[in-house]
C-alpha positions as CSV (number, residue, x, y, z in Angstrom):
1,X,-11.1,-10.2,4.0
2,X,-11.8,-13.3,5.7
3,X,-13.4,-13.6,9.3
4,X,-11.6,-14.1,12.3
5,X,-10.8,-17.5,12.9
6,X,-11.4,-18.2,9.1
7,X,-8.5,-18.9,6.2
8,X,-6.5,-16.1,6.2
9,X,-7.1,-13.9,2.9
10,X,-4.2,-12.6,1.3
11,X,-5.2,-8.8,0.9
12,X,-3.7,-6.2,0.3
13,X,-0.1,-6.4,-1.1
14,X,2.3,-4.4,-2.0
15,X,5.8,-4.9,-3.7
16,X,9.1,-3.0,-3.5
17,X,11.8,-4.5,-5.5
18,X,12.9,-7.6,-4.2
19,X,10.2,-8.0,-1.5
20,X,6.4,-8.7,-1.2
21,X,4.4,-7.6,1.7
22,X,0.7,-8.7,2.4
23,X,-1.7,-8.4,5.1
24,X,-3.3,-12.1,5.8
25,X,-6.7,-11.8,7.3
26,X,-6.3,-8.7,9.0
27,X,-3.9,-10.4,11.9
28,X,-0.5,-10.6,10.2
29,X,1.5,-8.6,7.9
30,X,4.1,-10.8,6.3
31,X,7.5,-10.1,4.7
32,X,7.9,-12.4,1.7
33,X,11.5,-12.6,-0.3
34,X,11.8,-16.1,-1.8
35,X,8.6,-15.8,-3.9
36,X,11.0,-13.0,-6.3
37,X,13.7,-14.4,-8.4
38,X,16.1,-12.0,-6.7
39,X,15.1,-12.7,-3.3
40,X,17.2,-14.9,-1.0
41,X,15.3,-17.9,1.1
42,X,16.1,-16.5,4.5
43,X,16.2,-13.6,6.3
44,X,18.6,-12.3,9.6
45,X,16.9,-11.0,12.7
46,X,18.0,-7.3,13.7
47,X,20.8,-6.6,15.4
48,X,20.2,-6.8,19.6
49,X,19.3,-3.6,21.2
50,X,21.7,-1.4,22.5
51,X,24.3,-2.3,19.6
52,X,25.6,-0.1,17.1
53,X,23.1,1.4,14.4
54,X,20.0,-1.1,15.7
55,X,16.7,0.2,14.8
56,X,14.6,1.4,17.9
57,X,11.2,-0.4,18.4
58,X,8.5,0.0,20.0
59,X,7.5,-3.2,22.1
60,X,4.4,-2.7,22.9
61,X,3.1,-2.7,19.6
62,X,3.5,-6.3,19.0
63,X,5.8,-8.6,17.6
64,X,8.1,-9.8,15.0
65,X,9.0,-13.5,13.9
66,X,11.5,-13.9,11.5
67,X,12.0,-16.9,9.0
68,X,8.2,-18.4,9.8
69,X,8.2,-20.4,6.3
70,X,10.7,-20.5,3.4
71,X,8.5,-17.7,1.8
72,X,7.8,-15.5,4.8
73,X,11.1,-14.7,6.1
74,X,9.4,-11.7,8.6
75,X,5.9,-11.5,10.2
76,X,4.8,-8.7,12.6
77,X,1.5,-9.4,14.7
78,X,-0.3,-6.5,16.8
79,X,-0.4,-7.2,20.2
80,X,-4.1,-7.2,20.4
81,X,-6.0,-9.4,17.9
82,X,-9.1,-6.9,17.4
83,X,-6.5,-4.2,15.8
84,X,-7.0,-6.3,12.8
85,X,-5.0,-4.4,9.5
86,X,-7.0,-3.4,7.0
87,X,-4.9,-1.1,4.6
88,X,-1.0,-1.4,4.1
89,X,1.2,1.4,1.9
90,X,5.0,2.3,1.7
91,X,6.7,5.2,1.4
92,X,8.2,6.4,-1.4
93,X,11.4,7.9,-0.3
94,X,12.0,5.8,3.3
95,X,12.4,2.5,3.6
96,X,9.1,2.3,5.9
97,X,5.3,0.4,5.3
98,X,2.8,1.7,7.5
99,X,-0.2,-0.2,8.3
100,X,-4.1,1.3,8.9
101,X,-5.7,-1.0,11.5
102,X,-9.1,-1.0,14.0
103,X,-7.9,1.6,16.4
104,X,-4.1,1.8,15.4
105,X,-1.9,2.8,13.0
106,X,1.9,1.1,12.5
107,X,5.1,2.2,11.5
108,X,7.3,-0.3,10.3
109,X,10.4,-0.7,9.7
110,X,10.8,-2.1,5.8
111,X,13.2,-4.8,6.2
112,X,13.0,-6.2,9.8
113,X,9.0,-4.8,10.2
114,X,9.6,-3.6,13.6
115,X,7.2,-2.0,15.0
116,X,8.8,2.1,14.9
117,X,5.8,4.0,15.8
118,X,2.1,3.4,16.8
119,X,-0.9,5.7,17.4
120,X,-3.7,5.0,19.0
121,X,-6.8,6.2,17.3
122,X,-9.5,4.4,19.4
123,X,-11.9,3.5,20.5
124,X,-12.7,7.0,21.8
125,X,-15.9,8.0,23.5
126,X,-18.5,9.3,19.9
127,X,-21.6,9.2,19.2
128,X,-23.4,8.9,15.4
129,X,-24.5,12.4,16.4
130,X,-21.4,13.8,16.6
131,X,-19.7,15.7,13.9
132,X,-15.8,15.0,13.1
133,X,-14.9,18.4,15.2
134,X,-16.6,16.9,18.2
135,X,-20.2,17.5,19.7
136,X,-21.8,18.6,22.9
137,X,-22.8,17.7,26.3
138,X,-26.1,16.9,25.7
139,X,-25.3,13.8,22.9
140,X,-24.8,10.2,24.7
141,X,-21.2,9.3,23.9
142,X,-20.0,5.4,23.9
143,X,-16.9,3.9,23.3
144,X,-16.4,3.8,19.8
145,X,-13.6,1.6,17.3
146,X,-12.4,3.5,14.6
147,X,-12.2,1.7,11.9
148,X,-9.5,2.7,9.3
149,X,-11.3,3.9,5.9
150,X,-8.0,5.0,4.3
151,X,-4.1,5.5,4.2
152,X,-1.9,7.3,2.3
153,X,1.7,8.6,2.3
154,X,1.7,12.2,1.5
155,X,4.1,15.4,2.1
156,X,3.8,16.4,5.6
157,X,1.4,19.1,6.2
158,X,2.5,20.4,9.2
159,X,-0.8,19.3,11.3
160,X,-1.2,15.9,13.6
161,X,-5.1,15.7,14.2
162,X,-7.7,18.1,11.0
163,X,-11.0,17.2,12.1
164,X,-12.5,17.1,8.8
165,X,-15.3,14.4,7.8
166,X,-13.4,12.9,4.9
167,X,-14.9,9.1,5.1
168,X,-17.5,7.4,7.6
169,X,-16.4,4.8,10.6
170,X,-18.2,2.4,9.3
171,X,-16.6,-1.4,8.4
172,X,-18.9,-2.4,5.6
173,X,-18.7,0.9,3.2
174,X,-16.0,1.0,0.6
175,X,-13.6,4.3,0.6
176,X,-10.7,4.2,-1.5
177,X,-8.2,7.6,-1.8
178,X,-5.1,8.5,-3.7
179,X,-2.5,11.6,-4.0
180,X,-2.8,13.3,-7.3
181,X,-2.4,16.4,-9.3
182,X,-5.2,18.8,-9.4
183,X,-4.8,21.8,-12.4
184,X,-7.9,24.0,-11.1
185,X,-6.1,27.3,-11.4
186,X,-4.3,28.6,-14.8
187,X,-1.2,29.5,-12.9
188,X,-0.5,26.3,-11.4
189,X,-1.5,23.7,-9.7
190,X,-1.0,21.5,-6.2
191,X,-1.1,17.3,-4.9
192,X,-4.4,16.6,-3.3
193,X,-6.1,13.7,-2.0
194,X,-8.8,12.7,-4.1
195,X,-11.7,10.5,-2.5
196,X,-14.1,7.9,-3.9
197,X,-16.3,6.3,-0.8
198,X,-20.0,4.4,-0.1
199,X,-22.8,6.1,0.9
200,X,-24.0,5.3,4.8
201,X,-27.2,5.8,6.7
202,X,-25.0,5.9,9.9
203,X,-24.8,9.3,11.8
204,X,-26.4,12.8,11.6
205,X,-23.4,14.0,8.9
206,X,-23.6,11.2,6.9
207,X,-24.7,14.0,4.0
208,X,-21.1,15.9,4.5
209,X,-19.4,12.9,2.9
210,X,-19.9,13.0,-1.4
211,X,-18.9,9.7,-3.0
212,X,-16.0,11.2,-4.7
213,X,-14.1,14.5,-3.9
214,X,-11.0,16.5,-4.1
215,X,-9.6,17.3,-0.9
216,X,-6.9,19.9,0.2
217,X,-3.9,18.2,1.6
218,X,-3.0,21.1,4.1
219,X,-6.8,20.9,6.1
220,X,-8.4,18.1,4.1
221,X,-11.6,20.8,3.0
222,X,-12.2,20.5,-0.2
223,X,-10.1,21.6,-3.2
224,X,-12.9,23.7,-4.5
225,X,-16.1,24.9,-2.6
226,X,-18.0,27.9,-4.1
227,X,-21.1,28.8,-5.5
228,X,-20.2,28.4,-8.9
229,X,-17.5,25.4,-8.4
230,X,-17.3,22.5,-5.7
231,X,-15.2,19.8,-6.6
232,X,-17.3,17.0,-5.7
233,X,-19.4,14.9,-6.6
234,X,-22.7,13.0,-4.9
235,X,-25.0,10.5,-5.8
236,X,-28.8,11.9,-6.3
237,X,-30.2,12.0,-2.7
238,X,-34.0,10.1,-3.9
239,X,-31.6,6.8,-5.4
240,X,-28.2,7.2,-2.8
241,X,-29.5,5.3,0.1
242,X,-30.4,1.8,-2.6
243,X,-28.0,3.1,-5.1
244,X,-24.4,2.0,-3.5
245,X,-21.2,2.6,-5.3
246,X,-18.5,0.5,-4.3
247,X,-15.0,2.3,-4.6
248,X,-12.4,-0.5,-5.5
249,X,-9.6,1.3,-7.1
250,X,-8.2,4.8,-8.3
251,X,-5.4,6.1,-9.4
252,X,-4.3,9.5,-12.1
253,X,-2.5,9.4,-15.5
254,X,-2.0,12.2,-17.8
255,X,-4.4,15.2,-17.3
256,X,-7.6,12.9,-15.6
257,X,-8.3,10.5,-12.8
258,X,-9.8,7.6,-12.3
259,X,-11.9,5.2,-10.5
260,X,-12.7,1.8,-10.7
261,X,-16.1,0.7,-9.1
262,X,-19.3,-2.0,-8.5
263,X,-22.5,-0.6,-8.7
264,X,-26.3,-1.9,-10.0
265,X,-26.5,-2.0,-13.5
266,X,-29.6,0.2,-13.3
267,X,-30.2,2.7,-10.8
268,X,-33.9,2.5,-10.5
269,X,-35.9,1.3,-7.8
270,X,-36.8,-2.8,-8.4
271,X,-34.5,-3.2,-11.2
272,X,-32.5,-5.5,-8.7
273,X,-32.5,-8.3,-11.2
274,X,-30.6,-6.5,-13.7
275,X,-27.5,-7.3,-11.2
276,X,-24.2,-5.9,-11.2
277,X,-21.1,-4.3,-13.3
278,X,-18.1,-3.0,-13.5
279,X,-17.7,0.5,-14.3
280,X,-14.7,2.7,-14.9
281,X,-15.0,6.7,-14.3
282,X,-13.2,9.6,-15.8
283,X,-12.7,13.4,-14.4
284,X,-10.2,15.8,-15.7
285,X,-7.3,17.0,-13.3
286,X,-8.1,20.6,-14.3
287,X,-12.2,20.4,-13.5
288,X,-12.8,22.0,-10.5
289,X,-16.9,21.7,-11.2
290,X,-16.4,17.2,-11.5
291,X,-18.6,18.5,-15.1
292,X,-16.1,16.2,-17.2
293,X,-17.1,13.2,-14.4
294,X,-17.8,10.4,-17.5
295,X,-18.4,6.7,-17.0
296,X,-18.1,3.6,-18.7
297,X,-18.8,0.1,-18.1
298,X,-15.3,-2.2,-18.0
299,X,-15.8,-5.7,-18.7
300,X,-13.1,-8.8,-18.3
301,X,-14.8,-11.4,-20.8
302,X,-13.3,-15.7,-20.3
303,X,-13.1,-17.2,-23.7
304,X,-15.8,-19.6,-22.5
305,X,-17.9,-16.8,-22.6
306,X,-17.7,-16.3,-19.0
307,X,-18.8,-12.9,-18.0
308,X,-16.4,-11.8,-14.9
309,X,-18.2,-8.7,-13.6
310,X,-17.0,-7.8,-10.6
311,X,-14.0,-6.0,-10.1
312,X,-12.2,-7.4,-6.9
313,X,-8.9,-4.8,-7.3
314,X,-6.5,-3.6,-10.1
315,X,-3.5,-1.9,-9.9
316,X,-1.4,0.6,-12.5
317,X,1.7,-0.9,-13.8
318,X,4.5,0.1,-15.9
319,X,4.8,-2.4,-18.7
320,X,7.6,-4.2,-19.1
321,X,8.8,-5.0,-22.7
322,X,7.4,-7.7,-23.4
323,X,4.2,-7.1,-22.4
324,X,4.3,-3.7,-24.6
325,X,5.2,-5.6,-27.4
326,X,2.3,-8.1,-27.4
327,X,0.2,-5.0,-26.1
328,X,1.2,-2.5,-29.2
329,X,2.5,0.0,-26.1
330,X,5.8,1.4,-25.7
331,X,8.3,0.1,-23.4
332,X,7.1,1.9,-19.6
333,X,3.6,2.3,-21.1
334,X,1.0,2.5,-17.8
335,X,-1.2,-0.7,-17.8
336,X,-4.3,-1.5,-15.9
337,X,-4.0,-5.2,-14.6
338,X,-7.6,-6.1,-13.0
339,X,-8.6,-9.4,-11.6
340,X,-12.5,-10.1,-11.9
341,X,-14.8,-12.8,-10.3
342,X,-18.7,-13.9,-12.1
343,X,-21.5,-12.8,-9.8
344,X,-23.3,-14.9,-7.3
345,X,-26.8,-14.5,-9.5
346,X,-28.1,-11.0,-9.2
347,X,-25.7,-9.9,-6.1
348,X,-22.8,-8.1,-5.8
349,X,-21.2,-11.2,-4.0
350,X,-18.7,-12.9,-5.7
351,X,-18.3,-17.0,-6.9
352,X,-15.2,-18.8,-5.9
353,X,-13.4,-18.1,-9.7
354,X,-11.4,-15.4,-11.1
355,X,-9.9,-13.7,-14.0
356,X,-7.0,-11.3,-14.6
357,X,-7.5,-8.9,-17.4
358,X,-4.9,-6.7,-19.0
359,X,-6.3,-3.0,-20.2
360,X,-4.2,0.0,-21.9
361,X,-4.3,3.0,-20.3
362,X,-4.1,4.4,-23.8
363,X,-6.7,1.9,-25.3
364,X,-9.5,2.9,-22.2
365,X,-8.7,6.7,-23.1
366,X,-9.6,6.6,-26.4
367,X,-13.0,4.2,-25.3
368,X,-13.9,7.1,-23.1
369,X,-13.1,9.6,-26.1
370,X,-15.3,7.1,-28.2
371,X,-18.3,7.5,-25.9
372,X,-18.1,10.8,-25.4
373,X,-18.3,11.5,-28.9
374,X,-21.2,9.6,-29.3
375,X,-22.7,12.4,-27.3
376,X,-21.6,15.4,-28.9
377,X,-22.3,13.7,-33.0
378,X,-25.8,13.0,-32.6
379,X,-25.3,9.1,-31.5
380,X,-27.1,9.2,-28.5
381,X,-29.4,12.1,-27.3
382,X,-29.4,11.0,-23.3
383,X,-26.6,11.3,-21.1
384,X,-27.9,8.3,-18.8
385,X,-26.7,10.1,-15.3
386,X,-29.7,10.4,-13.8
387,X,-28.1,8.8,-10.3
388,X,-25.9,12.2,-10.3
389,X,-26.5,15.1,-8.7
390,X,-26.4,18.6,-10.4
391,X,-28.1,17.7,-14.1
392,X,-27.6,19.3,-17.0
393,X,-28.8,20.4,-20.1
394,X,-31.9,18.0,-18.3
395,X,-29.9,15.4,-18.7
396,X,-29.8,15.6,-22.6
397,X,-26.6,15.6,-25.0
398,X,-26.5,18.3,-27.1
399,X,-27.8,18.6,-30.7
400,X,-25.0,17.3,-33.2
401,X,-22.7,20.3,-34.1
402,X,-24.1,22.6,-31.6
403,X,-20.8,22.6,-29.9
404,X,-18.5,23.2,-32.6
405,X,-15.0,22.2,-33.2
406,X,-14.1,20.6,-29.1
407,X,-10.4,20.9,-28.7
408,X,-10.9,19.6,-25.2
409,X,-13.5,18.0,-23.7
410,X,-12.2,18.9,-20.5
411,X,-13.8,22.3,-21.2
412,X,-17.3,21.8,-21.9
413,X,-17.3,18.5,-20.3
414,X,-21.0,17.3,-19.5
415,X,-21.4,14.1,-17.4
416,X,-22.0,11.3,-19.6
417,X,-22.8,7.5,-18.6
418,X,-21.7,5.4,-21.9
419,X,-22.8,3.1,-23.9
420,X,-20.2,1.5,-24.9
421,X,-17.8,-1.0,-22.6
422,X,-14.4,-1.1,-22.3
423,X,-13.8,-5.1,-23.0
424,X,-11.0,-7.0,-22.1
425,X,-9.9,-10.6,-22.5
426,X,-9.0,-13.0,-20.1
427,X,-5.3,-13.5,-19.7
428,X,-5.6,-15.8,-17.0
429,X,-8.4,-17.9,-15.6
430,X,-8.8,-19.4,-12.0
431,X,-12.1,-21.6,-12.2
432,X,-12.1,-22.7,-8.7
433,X,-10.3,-19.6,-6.6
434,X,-10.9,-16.0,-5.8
435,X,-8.4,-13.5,-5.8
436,X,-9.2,-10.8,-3.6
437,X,-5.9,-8.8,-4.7
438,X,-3.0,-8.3,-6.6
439,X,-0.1,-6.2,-7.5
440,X,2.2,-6.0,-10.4
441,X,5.5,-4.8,-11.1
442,X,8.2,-4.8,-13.9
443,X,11.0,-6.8,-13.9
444,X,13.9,-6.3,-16.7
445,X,11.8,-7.5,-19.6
446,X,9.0,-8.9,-17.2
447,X,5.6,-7.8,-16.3
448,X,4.8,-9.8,-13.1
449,X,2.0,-10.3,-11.1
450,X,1.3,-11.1,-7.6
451,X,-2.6,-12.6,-6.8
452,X,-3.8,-12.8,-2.8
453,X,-6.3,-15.0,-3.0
454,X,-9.6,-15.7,0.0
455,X,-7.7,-18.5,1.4
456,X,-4.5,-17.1,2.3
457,X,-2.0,-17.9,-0.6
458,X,0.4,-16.0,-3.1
459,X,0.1,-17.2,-6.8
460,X,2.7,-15.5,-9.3
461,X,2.1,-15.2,-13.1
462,X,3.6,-13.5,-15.5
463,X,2.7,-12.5,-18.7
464,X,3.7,-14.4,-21.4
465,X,2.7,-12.2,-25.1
466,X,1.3,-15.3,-26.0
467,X,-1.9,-14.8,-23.3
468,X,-2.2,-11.5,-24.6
469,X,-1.9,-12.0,-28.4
């Protein structure tokens, strides 16, 4: 996200048939129509209050400007400039995008974006000290901002306010969460809110937070917690506090979930040099124990020989048919689009140049079956997950055929760090601009997608078989 007072970054979008939203440098949220082929150039303002069937808005929220550019035919501001926007969704079922924002959250209408509901979530008087539940007398409270971490849409749960530490308030540390099926019981199974977040050396609690975890929907606790199963997972607490995962992107897909992340190449102590990568993580839907938690590295390769290596965001996407066709997928297949920017050196910052990459969901399920194989056969005899608490086995595979015949590795899953990288190819190459996000969607016979870039524009591209072939 760019600074205030900088180019405003287009980040994050979202699409819902004919329309594209997007959040421009945390100050806007703008409407676009005339950017889709079946999308219109303008856009009518809402009916006057007080007449027949207009939508009810609240004012004080902020306001709504209609027709502001050919492409952005609605743009709501928040009334104060420091509730800057930092996570957008929609709902499913209503027509209604709701916004996550520095001590607000917004209701919006979907097609005029007024302002339907806010809530005021700071800043309230907390302390570092404090635990989510509150804390006592004796601990010095200050005003505090709360910073928005996350933001769903989920079922209603029947609770306004669970005081549950679920992600820290602070700006800088990635969280990134998603609703999706857990199987932990034989005779059924629920929707729960599954968690993937940075570790932070701010407050007392900090330890109460894992960096990836199913949670309850009904009281946010988590979906497991026993002595033999918690369904969590946490970085080792020696490497946690040099050792930071960033959590760009998650999503679920037949029976696992998955994560998309930047982290150190090596977790040890003055390996800085080694730099960065991209890795991709695996857990099975019915693992209440995270023991099936497997990763790989996921690598988006220019045919200069550019190595793009950090994952800015990625999105799921049906695939339209002619991307299946040049793909070898069927027709609705799920595909991973992913855009990528080279390193700055050894950092995790990224150069000014991007790539999108296009992986199966298919094709990165059978790389993880690959690697996990390699395990089990004999191929490699260390599991490489040192940075993860709760080792097994003392961090060994086990000796080739020891296991038998494994039906399902979901069942004796151990967690695995391997060797070999999901790579993908370049389908499109932006030497001089960094996308910071993107969505895709299928259109009829098109796969199209939609790239925010750092200084505040919308680039389009679709994906002709002949990038992919």
């Amino acid at each position: 996200m760019a600074a205030a007072g900088a180019a405003p970054a287009a980040h994050p979008l979202a699409v819902r048939v004919a329309r594209l939203y997007l959040v421009l440098s945390g100050l806007h949220v703008a409407l676009g129509g005339s950017v889709l082929p079946e999308a219109g150039g303008g856009h009518r303002p809402p009916k006057e209050e007080g007449a027949l069937d207009a939508p009810q808005w609240e004012k004080s929220a902020g306001t709504v400007a209609y027709n502001v550019t050919r492409a952005v035919v609605a743009q709501f501001t928040p009334a104060n400039a420091t509730h800057r926007i930092t996570h957008l969704a929609l709902d499913a079922d209503a027509d209604d995008v709701y916004l996550g924002a520095v001590n607000r959250l917004y209701q919006l209408d979907g097609q005029s974006l007024l302002p339907v509901h806010q809530v005021v979530t700071g800043p309230r008087l907390d302390s570092p000290s404090c635990h989510a539940s509150g804390c006592g007398d004796h601990v010095a409270k200050v005003p505090t901002d709360n910073y928005n971490k996350l933001l769903v849409v989920a079922p209603s749960v029947g609770a306004d306010y669970i005081p549950r530490s679920v992600a820290a308030n602070e700006p800088e540390a990635s969280t990134f969460a998603f609703v999706g099926p857990e199987r932990y019981n034989p005779w059924g199974g629920s929707e729960a809110l599954y968690v993937g977040q940075t570790f932070t050396n701010l407050g007392d609690y900090r330890h109460d937070v894992p960096a990836i975890s199913t949670r309850n929907l009904y009281d946010l606790d988590y979906a497991e917690f026993s002595f033999s199963k918690q369904s969590l997972l946490r970085i080792d607490v020696k490497l946690r506090d040099h050792f930071l995962v960033q959590y760009v992107y998650g999503f679920h897909e037949s029976s696992y979930v998955y994560f998309l992340t930047v982290q150190k190449k090596s977790h040890l102590p003055g390996q800085e040099e080694s730099g960065y990568v991209s890795r991709i993580s695996r857990l099975c839907i019915s693992d209440a124990n995270y023991d099936s938690y497997t990763e790989i590295t996921l690598e988006c390769q220019g045919a200069d020989g550019t190595n793009y290596n950090l994952v800015q965001d990625a999105k799921l996407v049906s695939a339209g048919s002619d991307l299946a066709s040049s793909m070898g997928v069927g027709v609705g297949d799920p595909i991973l689009v992913g855009v990528f920017a080279p390193s700055q050196g050894h950092t995790a910052s990224p150069q000014a140049s991007s790539a999108v990459c296009v992986y199966s969901v298919r094709d990165v399920e059978a790389k993880f079956n690959e690697n996990i194989h390699m395990c089990f056969n004999g191929s490699m005899q260390y599991r490489s997950m040192e940075y993860i608490s709760g080792p097994i086995l003392d961090g060994k595979c086990p000796a080739a055929g020891a296991m038998g015949n494994i039906l399902s590795f979901c069942e004796v899953g151990l967690k695995i760090s391997g060797p070999a990288p999901m790579v993908g190819r370049a389908a499109l190459r932006l030497p001089r601009t960094l996308v910071t996000g993107v969505q895709a969607t299928a259109a009829a016979a098109h796969t199209v997608a939609f790239l925010g870039t750092s200084t505040g524009t919308i680039k389009k591209f679709g994906f002709a078989p002949s990038l992919l072939a």
